[in-house]
C-alpha positions as CSV (number, residue, x, y, z in Angstrom):
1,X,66.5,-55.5,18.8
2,X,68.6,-58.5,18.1
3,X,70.4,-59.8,15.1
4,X,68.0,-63.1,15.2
5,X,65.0,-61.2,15.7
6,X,65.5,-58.8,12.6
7,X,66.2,-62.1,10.6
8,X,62.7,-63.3,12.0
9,X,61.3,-59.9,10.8
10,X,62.7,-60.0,7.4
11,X,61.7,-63.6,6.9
12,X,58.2,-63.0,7.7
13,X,58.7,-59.3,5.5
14,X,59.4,-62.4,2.6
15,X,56.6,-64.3,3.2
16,X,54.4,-62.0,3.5
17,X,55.1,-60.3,0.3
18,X,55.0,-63.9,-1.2
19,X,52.0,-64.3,0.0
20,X,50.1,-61.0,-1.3
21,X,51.9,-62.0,-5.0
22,X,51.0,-65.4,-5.1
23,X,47.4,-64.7,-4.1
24,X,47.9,-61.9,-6.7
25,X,46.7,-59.4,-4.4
26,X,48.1,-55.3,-4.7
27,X,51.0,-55.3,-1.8
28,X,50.8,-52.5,0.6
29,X,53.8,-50.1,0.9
30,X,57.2,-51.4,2.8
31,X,56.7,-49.9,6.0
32,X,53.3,-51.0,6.1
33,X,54.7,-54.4,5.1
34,X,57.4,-54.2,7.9
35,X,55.1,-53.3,10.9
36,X,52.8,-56.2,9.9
37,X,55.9,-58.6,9.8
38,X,57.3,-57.3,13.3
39,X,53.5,-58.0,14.7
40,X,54.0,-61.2,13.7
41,X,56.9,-62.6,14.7
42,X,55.8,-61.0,18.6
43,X,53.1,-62.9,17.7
44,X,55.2,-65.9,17.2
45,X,57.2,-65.0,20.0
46,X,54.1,-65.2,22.4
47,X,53.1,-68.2,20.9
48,X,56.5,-70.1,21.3
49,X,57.1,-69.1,25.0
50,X,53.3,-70.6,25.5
51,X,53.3,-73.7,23.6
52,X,57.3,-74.0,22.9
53,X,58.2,-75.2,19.9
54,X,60.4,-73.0,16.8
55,X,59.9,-69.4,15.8
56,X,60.1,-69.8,12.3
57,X,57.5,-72.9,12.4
58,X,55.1,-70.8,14.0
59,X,55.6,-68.2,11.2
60,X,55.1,-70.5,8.3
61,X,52.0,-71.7,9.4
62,X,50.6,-68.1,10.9
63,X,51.3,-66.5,7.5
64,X,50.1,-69.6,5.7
65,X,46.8,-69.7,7.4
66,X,46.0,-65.9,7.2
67,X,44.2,-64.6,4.6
């Protein structure tokens, strides 16, 4: 795995547990937390070669919109 990927991971890893606090929610354990990022930033990934457009866009608005 690359050096911009794991960035992308620990992003979404950040937003994610942002998320779960600000919708004061308990927040699963780290690894659970890390999988779920990696899933999404593929996600992302899939998106972006379909679509185009930036990585990181696509993350805000995936971990945004999920609930």
């Amino acid at each position: 795995m690359g050096f911009i990927r794991k960035q992308e991971e620990k992003f979404a890893f950040k937003l994610l547990e942002w998320r779960y606090q600000r919708d004061q929610r308990p927040i699963p354990e780290k690894q659970a937390l890390r999988e779920h990022a990696a899933r999404i930033v593929s996600e992302a990934h899939a998106v972006a070669r379909e679509r185009g457009g930036n990585v990181v866009s696509i993350l805000k608005d995936m971990i945004s919109s999920r609930r």
